[in-house]
N, C-alpha and C positions, 0 to 999 in steps of 0.2 A: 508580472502584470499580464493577463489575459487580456483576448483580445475584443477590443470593444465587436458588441450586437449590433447593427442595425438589421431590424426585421419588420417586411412588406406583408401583406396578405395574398396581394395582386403578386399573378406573373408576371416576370421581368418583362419588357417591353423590349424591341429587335434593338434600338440603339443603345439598353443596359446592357444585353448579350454582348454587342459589338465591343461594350466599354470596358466589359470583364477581361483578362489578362488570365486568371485563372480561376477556372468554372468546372465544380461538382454538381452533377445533373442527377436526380436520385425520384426512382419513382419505386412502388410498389412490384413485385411478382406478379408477371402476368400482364403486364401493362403494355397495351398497343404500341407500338414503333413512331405512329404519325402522328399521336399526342405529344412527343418529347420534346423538348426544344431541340433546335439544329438537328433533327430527325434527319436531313438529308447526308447532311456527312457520317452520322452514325451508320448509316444504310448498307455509305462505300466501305466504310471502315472493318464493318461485322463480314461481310462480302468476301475481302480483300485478305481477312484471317479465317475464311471459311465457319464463324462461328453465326449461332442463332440469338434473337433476344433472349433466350432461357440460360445462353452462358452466362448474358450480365448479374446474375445469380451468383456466380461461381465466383469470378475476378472481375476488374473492373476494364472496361477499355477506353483507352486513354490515347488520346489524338493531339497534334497541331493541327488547328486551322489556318487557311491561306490567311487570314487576318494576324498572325501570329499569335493566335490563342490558345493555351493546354488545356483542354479539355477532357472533363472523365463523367462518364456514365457508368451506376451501377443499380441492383436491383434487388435488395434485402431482401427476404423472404421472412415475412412475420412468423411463418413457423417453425424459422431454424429460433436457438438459442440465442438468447444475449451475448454471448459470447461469442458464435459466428456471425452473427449479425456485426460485431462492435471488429470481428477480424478483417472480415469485409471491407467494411467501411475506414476501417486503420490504411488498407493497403491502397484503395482508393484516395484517398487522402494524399497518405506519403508521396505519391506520385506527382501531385503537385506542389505537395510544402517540400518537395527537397528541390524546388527551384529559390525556393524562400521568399515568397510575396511579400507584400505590403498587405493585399488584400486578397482573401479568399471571398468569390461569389458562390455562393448555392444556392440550387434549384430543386425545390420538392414540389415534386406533382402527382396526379393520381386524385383519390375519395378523400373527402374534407376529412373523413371520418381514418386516414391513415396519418396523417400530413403531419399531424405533431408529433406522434413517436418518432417518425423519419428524419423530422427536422431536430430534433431534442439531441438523438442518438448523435447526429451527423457534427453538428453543433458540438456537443461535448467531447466527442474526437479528435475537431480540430482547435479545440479548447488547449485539452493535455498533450497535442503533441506540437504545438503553434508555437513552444515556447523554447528558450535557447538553456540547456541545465550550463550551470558553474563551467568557466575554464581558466585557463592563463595563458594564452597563446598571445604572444606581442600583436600580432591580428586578428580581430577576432572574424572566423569565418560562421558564423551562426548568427541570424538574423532573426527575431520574434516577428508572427505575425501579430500585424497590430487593428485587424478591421476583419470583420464578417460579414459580408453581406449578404442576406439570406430575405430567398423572397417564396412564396410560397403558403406561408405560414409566417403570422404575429402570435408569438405568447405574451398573453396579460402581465406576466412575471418575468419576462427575458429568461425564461430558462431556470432562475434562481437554483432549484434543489440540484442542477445537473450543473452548476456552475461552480455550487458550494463545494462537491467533488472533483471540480477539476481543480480549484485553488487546494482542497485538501491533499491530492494527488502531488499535484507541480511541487507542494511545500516538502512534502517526503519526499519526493525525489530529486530536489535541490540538498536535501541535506546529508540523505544519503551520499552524495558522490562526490562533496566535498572533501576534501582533499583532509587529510588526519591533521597536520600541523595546524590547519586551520579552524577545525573543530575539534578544540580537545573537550574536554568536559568543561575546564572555566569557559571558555569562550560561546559551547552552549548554553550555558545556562545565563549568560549576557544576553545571546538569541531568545533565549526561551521571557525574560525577565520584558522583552523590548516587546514582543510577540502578547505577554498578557497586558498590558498598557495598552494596548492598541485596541484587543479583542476582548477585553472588561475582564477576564478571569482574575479569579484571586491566587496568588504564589504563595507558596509556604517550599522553602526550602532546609533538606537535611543534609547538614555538611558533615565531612569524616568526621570532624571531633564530636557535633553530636551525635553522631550514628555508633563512635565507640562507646560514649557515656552509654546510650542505652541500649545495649548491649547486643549491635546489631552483626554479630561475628562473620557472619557470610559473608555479606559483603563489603564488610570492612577486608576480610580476609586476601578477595580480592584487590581492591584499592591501596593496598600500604606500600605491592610493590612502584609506584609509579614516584617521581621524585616532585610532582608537583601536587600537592594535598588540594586537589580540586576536585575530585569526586564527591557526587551528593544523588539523595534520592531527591527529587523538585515536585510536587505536589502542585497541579493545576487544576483547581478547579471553575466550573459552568454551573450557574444555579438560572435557568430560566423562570421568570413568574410562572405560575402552573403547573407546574412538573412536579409530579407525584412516585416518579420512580427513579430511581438509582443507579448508575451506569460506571463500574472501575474499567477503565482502559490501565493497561500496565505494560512498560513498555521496557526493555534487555538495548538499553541503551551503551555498550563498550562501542568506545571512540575509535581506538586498534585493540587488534587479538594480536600479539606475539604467539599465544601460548602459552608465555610464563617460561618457567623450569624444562616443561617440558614442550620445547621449543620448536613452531613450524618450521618446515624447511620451507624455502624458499615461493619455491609452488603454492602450499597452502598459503602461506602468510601475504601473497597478494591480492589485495583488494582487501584487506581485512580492515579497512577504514568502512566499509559496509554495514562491521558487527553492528553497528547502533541502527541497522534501519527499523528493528520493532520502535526503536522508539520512537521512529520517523513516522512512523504508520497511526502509532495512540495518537499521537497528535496532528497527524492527517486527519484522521478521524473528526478529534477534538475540533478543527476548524472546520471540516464540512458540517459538521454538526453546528457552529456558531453562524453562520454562513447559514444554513437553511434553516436555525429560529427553532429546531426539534425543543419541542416539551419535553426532554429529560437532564434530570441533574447528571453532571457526568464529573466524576474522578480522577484524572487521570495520571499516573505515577509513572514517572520515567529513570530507571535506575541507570547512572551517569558515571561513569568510569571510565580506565584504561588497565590492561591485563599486561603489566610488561613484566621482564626480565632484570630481577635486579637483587640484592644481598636480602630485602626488609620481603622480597617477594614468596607469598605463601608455597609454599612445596610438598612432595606426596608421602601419605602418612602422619600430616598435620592433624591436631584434632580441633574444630573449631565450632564455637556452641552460638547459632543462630540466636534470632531476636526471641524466636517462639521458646527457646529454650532448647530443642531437638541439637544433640552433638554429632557431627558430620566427620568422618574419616574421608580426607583427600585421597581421592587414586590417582586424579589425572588431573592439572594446573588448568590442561587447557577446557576444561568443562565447566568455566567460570560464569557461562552464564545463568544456569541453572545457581550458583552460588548468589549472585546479584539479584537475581528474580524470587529466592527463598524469601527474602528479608521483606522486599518491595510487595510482596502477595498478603506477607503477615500483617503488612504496616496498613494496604488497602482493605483487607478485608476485616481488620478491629474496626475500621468507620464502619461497617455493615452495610453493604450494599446489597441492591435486588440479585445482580450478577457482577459476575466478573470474565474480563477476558482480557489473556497475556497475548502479548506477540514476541516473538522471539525468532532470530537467525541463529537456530538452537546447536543441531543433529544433522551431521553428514550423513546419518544412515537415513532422515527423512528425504535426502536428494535420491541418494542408493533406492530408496524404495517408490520416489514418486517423479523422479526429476525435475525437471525446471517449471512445469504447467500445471502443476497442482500445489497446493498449501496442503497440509496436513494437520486436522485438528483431533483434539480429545474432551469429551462434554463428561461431566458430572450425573449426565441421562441421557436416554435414549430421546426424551422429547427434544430435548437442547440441541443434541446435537442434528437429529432433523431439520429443529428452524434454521440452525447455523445452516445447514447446508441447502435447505431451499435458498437464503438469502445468496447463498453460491450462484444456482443456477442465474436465480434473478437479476443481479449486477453483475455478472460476466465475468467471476470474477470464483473461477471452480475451485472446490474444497472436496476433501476423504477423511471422511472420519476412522480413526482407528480402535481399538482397541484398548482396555486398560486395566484388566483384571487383578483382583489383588493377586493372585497366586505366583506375578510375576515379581512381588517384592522379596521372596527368595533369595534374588540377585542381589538385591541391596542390602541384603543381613551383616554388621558388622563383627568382628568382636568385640573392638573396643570404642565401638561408638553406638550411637541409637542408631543410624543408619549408614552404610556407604555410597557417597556425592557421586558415582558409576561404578562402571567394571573396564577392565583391560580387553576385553576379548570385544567390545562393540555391537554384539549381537542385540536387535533391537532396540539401540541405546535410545531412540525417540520415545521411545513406551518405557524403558527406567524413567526418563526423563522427567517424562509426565506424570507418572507413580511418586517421585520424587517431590515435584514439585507440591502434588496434593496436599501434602503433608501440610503446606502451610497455607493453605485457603479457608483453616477453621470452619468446615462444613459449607461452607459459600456456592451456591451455583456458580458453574465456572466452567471456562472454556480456554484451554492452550490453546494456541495456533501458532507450528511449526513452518515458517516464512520459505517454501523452499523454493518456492516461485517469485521469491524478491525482485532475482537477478533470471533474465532469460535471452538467451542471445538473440536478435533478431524482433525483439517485441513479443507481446504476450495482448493477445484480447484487443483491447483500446489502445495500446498506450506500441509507442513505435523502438521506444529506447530501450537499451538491455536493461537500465534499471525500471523496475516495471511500477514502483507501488502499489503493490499487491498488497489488498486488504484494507483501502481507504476505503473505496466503494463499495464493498462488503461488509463496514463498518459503519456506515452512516444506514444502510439498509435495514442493518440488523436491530440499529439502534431506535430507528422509527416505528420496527413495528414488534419489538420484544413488549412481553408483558410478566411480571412477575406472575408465579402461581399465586 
C-alpha cells in the first residue's frame, strides 16, 4: 500500500514546520537562500561544510534541528535529465526514509510555473521507495511510510499517472524478490488469477497439457523438467472503452534457473529466483497502465515456468519443434529463456497487435556489455527503436539500442535443425538472442528488452533498492504515446 497524499497549495505555516519530524525542502536551481523555509539553519549548515547553494544541485544537505528534526534541502536542475533529477531526489530522500517515518513532510517552493514537476517527481520517489519489499525475519525491521504531506502545491488528480507507476513499480519488485519456494509458477498464477478479479482484466490460461496438445515444443521443452506440472503461458488481458490500438507486453517468466543439464555453479545460481522479473515488469506495466485509465488495449502474456534439473529435463542436442513450427537444436539448457519466450511471442503475435514488446532477464553478455544502468533493447526499425529510447531518457529509466543484422544468423545455422537455440563460445549471445527470437514475431513490430538493469546494487534512478523495476516507467511512457504506423 502506498503512502496516503495529503496535499496544500499554501506554504506550511512555522507551527507545521515545527510539527514535521521529517522534512524535504526542494526548490528550483537558482533559487535564493532567504526564500527557503528554515533558511537560517541551512545558512549554518552550507557554512559549516564550506559548500554554496549551487552544491544543493549536486547532493542534498541534510541536518538535525535543535527541535529534533531531519531535515533535507535540495535543488533539481530542470535541465539535468529525468534521470539525475529522480537520482537526486532518490538520495535526498533515503536519508530520511532510512529513519522510517510515519510521515514524510515536503516542501516545494520557487514559480508556480515549476512547483508541479518538483512536487510529482518528489512524490513519486518517495512513493517507490516508502514501501517495505517481502521478508521473513521473526522481527520485522522495515516499516512503510504511510503519510505524505506535501504543501506547496495541490494536484487536481493527487498525482494519479505518477502514482499508477509507483503501484506498478512496488508490484514488480515485490515479486521479483520473493523468495522461489514461494512463487513457483502454481502459486503465481493464484497471484496473477487474484490480481485480474480486482483490476477487471480477463485471464485465459495455457497449461503444460494444453501447450503439449498444441504443439508448443519450446517451451514445453523447457517445463517437463520440473516435477510439479504447473507451468503455463497466462494471458491477461485490458480492453479499455476507446482504445483503438494494441499493445502485447510478453514477459520470460522462470520462477528459478538451475540451468538445467547444464548446471550453474553456485555463484551463478544465486538469486535466480529473479529469472521471472520480465514478467514482473509486463505486468508492472499492465497495472500502471490500469491505474492511469491509458486508452490502449493491452496483451499481456507471461510465460511461467521453472528450469530445473531432473531425468524428464530437456538436454543438449535435443531437437525440438516450437509452436510456429521452426525445429530448434539445443546447445545450452541453460538458454531457456529464449526457449519459453519462442512459443509466448508466436502465441501473442497470431492475436495481431499494433506492437509488441518482450522483457526478459535474458543474456549475461548484455550485463558484459552494458552493466547494471542500462537495459539493452532491439527494435524491428530504426523509428521504433528511437521512440523506445526517447521514452528512455523521458522516464528516467536509460535504454541502448543494439544492433540486429541478419548476417549475424550465420551463427545459428544448424545442420540438423531449422535453427540453433545459441552457441557455445557466447560471443554476442544478446544479438543471437534477438535474431533468434525474431523468428517468431510473424513480421509484428517488435521490441526485445534485455533487463540488465533489473538488479543494481545501491539503487538505480528512482528507486533506492538493488531490485530496481526497471522498465515499469518506461513502459507505461511508451505505452501512452506509441502510435501505430
Amino acid at each position: 500500500m502506498l503512502a496516503r497524499l495529503h496535499a496544500r497549495s499554501e506554504s506550511p505555516t512555522a507551527s507545521a514546520l515545527k510539527k514535521a519530524s521529517h522534512l524535504l525542502i526542494i526548490a528550483p536551481a537558482g533559487i535564493a537562500l532567504p526564500t527557503l523555509p528554515l533558511h537560517d539553519v541551512l545558512k549554518k549548515s552550507l557554512a559549516r561544510r564550506r559548500k554554496t547553494m549551487a552544491d544543493l544541485g549536486k547532493g542534498a544537505v541534510t541536518v538535525e534541528t535543535a527541535d529534533g528534526a531531519l531535515v533535507s534541502w535540495v535543488t533539481p536542475d530542470a535541465q539535468k535529465s529525468a534521470f539525475e533529477q529522480h537520482t537526486l531526489l532518490r538520495k535526498a530522500v533515503g536519508a530520511l526514509l532510512a529513519e522510517q517515518p510515519e510521515t514524510l513532510t515536503i516542501v516545494v517552493t520557487g514559480a508556480a510555473s515549476t512547483r508541479r514537476e518538483l512536487a510529482e517527481r518528489a512524490v513519486y520517489v518517495s512513493w517507490v521507495n516508502g514501501i517495505a519489499l517481502p521478508q521473513r525475519k521473526k522481527k520485522a525491521d522495515q516499516k512503510p511510510l504511510k503519510t505524505i504531506e506535501l504543501f506547496g502545491y495541490r494536484p487536481a488528480d493527487g498525482f494519479a499517472q505518477a502514482r499508477s507507476v509507483a503501484e506498478g513499480n512496488v508490484l514488480c519488485r515485490e515479486l521479483t524478490v520473493t523468495a522461489p519456494n514461494e512463487l513457483t509458477p502454481g502459486a503465481y498464477r493464484k497471484r496473477l488469477a487474484a490480481l485480474a478479479r480486482t483490476k477487471g482484466w480477463t485471464r485465459e490460461e495455457y497449461d503444460f497439457k494444453k501447450l503439449k496438445r498444441m504443439g508448443a515444443g519450446a517451451f514445453c521443452a523447457v517445463a517437463q523438467g520440473s516435477d510439479e506440472a504447473d507451468a503455463a503461458i497466462v494471458r491477461l488481458r485490458y480492453r479499455p472503452r476507446g482504445a483503438t490500438k494494441t499493445v502485447a507486453l510478453v514477459g520470460k517468466g522462470i520462477c528459478f534457473d538451475t540451468g538445467g543439464h547444464n548446471l550453474k555453479p553456485a555463484r551463478y545460481m544465486q538469486g535466480m529466483h529473479e529469472d521471472m522479473n520480465g514478467s514482473a515488469v509486463a505486468l508492472g506495466i499492465l497495472t500502471a497502465a490500469t491505474g492511469a485509465k491509458l486508452k490502449v488495449n493491452i496483451d499481456c502474456w507471461l510465460a511461467l515456468a521453472q528450469n530445473h534439473l531432473s531425468p524428464r529435463a530437456y538436454k543438449q542436442n535435443d531437437i525440438v519443434t516450437a509452436l510456429n513450427g521452426t525445429t530448434i537444436e539445443i546447445v545450452h539448457t541453460d538458454a531457456e529463456g529464449r526457449m519459453v519466450l519462442a512459443d509466448t511471442l508466436t502465441m501473442a503475435a497470431r492475436a495481431k497487435p499494433d506492437v509488441m514488446v518482450d522483457f526478459a532477464t535474458l543474456t549475461g553478455s548484455m550485463h558484459v556489455a552494458l552493466g547494471t544502468r542500462y537495459s539493452g533493447i532491439f527494435a524491428t526499425s530504426d523509428e521504433l527503436a528511437e521512440f523506445a529510447l526517447q521514452a528512455g531518457v523521458a522516464s528516467g529509466e536509460r535504454l541502448c539500442a543494439f544492433p540486429m543484422d541478419e548476417d549475424y544468423d550465420s551463427a545459428l545455422d544448424s545442420t540438423v535443425a531449422d535453427v540453433k537455440q545459441c552457441t557455445l563460445d557466447g560471443e554476442a549471445d544478446h544479438i543471437l538472442a534477438a535474431r533468434l527470437l525474431q523468428r517468431f514475431t510473424e513480421k509484428t513490430p517488435w521490441i526485445h528488452m534485455d533487463l540488465s538493469a533489473h538488479g543494481c546494487k545501491g539503487g538505480l534512478g528512482a528507486v533506492a533498492t538493488d531490485c530496481t523495476g526497471f522498465g515499469v516507467a518506461w513502459g507505461k511512457l511508451f505505452l501512452a504515446g506509441y502510435e501505430p504506423d
